[in-house]
Biotite code that builds the C-alpha atoms (Angstrom):
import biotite.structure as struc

atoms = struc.array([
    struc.Atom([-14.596, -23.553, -62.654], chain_id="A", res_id=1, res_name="UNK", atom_name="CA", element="C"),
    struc.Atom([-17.146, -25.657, -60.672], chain_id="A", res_id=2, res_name="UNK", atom_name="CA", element="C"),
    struc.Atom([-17.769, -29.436, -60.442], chain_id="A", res_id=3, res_name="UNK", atom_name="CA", element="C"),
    struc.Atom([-20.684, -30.926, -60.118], chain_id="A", res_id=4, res_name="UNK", atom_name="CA", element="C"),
    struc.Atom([-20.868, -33.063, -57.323], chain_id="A", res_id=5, res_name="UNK", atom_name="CA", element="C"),
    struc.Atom([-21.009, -35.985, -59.319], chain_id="A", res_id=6, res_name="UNK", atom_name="CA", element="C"),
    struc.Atom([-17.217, -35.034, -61.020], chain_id="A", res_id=7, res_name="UNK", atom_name="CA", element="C"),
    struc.Atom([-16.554, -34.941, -57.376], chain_id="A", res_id=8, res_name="UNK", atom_name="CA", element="C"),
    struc.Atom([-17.313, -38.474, -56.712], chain_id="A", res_id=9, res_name="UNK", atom_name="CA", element="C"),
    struc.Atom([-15.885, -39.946, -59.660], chain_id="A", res_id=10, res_name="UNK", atom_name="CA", element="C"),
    struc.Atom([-12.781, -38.193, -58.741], chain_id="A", res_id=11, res_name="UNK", atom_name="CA", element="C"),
    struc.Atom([-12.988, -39.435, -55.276], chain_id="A", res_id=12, res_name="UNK", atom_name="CA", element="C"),
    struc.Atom([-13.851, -43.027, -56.502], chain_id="A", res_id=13, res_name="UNK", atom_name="CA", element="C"),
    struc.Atom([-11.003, -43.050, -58.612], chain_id="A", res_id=14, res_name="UNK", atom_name="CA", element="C"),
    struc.Atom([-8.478, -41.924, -56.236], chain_id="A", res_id=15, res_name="UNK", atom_name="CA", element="C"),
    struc.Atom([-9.571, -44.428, -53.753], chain_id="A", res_id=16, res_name="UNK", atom_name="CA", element="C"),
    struc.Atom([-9.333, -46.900, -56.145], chain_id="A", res_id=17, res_name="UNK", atom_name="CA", element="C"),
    struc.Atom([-6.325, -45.998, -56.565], chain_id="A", res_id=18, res_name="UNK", atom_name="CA", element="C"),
    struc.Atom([-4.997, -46.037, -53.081], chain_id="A", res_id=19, res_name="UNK", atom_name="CA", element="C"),
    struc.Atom([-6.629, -49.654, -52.847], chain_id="A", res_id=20, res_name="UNK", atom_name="CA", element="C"),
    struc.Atom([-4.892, -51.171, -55.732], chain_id="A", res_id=21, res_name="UNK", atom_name="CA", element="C"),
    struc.Atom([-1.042, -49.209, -54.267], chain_id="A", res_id=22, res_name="UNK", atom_name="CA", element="C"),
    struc.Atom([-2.262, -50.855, -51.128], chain_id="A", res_id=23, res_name="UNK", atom_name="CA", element="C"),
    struc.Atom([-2.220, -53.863, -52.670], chain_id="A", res_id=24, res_name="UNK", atom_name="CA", element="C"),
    struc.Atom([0.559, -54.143, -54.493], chain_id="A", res_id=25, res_name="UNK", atom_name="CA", element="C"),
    struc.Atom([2.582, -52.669, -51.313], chain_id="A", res_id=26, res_name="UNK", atom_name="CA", element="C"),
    struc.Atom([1.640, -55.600, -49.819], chain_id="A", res_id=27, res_name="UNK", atom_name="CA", element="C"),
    struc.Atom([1.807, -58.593, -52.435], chain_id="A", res_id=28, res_name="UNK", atom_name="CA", element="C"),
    struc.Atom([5.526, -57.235, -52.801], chain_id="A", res_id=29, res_name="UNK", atom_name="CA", element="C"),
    struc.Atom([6.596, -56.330, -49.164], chain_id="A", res_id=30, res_name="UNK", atom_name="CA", element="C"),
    struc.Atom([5.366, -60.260, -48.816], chain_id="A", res_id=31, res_name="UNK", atom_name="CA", element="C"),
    struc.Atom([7.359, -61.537, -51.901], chain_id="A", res_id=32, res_name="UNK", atom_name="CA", element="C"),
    struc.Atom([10.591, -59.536, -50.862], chain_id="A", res_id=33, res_name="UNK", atom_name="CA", element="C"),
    struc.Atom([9.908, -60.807, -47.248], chain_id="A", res_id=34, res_name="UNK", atom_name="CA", element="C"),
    struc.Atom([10.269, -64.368, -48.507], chain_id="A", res_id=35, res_name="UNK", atom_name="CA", element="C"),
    struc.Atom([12.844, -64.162, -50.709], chain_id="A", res_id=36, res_name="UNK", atom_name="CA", element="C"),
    struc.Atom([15.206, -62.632, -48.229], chain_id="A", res_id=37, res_name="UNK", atom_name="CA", element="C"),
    struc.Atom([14.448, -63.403, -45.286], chain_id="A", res_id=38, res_name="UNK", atom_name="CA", element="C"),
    struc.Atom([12.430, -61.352, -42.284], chain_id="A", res_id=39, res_name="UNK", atom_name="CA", element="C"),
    struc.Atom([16.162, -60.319, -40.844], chain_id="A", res_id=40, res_name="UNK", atom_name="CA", element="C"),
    struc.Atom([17.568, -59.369, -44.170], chain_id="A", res_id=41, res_name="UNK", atom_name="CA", element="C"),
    struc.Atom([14.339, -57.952, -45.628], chain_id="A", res_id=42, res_name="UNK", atom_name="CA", element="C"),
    struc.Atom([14.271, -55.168, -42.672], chain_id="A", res_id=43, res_name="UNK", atom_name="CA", element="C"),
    struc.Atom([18.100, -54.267, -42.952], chain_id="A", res_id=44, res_name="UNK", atom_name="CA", element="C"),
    struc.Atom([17.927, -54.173, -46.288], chain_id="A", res_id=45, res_name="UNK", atom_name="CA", element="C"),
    struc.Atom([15.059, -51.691, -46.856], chain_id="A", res_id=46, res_name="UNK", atom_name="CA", element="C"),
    struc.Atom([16.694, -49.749, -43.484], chain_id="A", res_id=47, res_name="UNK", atom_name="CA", element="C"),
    struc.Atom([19.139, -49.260, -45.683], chain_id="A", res_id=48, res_name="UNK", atom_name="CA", element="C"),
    struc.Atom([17.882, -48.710, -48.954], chain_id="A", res_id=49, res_name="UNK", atom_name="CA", element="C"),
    struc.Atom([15.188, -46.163, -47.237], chain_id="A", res_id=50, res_name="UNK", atom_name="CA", element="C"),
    struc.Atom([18.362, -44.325, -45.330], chain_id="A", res_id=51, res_name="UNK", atom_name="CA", element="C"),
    struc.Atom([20.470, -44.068, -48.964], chain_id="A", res_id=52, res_name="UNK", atom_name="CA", element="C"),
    struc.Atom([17.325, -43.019, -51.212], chain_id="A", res_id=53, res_name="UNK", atom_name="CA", element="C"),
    struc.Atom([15.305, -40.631, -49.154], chain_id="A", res_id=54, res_name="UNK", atom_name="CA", element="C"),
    struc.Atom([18.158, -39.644, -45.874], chain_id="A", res_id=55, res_name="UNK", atom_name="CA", element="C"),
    struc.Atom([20.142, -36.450, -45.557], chain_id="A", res_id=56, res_name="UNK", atom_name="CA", element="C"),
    struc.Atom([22.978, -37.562, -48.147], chain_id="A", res_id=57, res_name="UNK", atom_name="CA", element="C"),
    struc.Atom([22.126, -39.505, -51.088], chain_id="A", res_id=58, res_name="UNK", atom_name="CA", element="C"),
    struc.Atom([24.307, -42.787, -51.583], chain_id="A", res_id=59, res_name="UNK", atom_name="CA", element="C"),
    struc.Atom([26.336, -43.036, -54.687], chain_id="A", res_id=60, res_name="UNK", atom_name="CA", element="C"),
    struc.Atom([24.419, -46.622, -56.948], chain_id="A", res_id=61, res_name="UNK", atom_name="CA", element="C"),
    struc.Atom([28.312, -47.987, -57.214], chain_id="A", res_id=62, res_name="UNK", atom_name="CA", element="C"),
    struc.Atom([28.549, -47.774, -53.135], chain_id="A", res_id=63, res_name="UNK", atom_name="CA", element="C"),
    struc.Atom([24.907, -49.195, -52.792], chain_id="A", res_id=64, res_name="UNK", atom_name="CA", element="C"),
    struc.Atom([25.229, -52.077, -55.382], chain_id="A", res_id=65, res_name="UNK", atom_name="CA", element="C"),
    struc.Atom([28.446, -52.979, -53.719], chain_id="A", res_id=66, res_name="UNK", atom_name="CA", element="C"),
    struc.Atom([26.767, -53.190, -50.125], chain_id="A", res_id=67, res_name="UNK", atom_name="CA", element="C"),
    struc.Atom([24.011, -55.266, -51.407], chain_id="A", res_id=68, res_name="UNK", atom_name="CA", element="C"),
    struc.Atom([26.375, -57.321, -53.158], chain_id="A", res_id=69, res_name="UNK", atom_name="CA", element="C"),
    struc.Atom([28.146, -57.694, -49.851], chain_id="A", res_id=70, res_name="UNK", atom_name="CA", element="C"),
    struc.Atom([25.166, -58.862, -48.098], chain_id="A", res_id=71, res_name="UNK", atom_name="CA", element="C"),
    struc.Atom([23.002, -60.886, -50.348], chain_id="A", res_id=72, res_name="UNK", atom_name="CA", element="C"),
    struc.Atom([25.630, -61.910, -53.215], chain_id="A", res_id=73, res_name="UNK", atom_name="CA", element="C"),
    struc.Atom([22.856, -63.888, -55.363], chain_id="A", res_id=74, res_name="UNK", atom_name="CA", element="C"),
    struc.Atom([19.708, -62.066, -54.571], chain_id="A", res_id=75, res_name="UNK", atom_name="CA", element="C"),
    struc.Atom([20.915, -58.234, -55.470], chain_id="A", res_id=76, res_name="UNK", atom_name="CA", element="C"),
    struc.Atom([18.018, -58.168, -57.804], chain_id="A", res_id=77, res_name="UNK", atom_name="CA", element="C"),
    struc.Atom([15.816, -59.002, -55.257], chain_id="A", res_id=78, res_name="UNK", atom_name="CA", element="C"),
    struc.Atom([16.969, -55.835, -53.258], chain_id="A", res_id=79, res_name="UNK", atom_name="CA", element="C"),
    struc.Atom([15.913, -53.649, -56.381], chain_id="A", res_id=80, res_name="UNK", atom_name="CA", element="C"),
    struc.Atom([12.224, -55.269, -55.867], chain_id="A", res_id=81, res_name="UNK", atom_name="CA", element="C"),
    struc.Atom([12.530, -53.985, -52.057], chain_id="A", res_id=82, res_name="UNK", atom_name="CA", element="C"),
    struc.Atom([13.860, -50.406, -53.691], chain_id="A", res_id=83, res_name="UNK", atom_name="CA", element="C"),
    struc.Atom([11.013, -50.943, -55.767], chain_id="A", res_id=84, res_name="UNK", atom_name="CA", element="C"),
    struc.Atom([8.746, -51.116, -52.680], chain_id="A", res_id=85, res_name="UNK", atom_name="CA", element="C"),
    struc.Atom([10.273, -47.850, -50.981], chain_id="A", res_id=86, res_name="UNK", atom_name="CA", element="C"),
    struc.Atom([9.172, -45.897, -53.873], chain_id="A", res_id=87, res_name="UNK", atom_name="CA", element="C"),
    struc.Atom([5.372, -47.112, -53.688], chain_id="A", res_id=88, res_name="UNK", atom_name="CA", element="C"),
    struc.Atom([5.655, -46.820, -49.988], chain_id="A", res_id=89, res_name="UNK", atom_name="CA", element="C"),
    struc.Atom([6.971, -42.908, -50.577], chain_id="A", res_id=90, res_name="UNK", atom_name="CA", element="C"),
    struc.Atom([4.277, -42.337, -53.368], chain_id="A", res_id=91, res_name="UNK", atom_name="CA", element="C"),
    struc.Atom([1.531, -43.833, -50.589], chain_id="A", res_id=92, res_name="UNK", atom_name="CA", element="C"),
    struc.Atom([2.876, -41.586, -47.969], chain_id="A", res_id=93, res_name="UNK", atom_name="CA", element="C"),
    struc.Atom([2.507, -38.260, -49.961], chain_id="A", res_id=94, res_name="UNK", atom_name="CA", element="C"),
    struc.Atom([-0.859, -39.612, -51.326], chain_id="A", res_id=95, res_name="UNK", atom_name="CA", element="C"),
    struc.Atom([-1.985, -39.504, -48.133], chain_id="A", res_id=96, res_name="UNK", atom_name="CA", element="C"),
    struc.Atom([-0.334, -36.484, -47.032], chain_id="A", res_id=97, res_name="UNK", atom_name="CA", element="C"),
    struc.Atom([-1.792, -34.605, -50.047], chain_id="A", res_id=98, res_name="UNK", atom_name="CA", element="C"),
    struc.Atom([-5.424, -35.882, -49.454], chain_id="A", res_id=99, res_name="UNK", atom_name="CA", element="C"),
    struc.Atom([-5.068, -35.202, -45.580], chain_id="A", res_id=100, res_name="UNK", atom_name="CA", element="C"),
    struc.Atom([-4.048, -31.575, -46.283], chain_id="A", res_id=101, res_name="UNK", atom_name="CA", element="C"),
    struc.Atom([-7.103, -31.319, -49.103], chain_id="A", res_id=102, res_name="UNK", atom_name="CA", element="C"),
    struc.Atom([-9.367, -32.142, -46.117], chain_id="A", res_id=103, res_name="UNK", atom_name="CA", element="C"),
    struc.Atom([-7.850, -30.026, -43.662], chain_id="A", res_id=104, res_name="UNK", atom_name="CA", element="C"),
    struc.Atom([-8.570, -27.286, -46.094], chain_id="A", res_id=105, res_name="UNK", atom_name="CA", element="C"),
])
């Protein structure tokens, strides 16, 4: 099937728009998390959570919540919002590795 260039451009406008608003939000919560737990804590926390979710072994939730626990004993729900931010951060990532290799194409 063909497109017409003008599908084309909607598609692309849409997918940018896209990327802008996951921009966003990337940011407004990497800033939220940042000041909720700290600049230290923020970056060994999402080391971590980064290493557990996406590394060579995956990390049992019962061992994670109990590190998190360990570290930050009243702002473990804060630490989801930073897990929260991986996953936009890994969706961004493949976005961009997807529309790269569309280019390259």
């Amino acid at each position: 099937s063909s497109s017409s260039p003008s599908s084309l451009e909607s598609d692309y406008t849409k997918s940018s728009s896209t990327v802008i608003l996951r921009s966003d939000r990337i940011r407004t919560l990497r800033q939220k998390c940042q000041h909720k737990l700290g600049m230290d804590m923020f970056h060994k926390i999402h080391n971590y959570l980064s290493e557990a979710r996406f590394g060579e072994e995956v990390v049992p939730e019962e061992i994670i919540v109990g590190n998190l626990r360990q570290w930050v004993p009243d702002l473990v729900s804060e630490c989801f919002l930073v897990d929260q931010l991986i996953y936009l951060e890994k969706q961004e990532l493949l976005a961009r590795s997807a529309a790269e290799g569309i280019m390259c194409d």
